[in-house]
C-alpha positions, 0 to 999 in steps of 0.5 A: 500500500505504500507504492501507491501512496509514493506515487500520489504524492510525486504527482500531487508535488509535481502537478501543483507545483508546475501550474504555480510557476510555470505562468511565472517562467514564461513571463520572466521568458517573454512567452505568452503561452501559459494560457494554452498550457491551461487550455489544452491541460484542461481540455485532455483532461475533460475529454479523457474522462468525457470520453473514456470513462467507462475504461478509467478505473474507479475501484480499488484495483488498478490494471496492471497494462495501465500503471506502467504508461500513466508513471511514463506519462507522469515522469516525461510531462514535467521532465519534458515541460523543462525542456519544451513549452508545447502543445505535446507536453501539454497533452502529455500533462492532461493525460497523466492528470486525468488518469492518475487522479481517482474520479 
């Protein structure tokens, strides 16, 4: 029970303090694109659940096939958010905030 809690913690540290910051750096770097890093976080992350719901699990158990992908997914986000500000690591971030997290 501990390997999960491990995780939830990385992802909650991680996703909360990339959207603190993130409109900051980009300011201090003369982007303007903070807005559509919300934009499109939020939009994958609605459609995800919208759409695939019934494949989201919501019980105890998680599979197995889906645990590996979604750490991937988790670990590259902010990893590639350091090096790159674009629309794939937004939809990268989405992604791993609308499966990570329980419904």
């Amino acid at each position: 029970m501990l390997f999960p809690s491990v995780i939830m913690l990385l992802a909650s540290v991680v996703f909360s303090v990339a959207p603190t910051f993130l409109p900051l750096y980009l300011e201090s770097q003369g982007m303007h694109s903070a807005p559509l890093y919300f934009l499109t976080e939020t939009a994958v992350l609605i459609l995800i659940r919208f759409f695939g719901r019934k494949h989201i699990p919501s019980s105890d158990t998680y599979p197995k096939w889906l645990v590996v992908p979604l750490i991937v997914c988790f670990t590259l986000s902010p990893a590639l958010l350091a090096i790159s500000i674009s629309t794939p690591v937004f939809v990268c971030s989405g992604l791993a905030l609308s499966l990570l997290y329980p419904t």
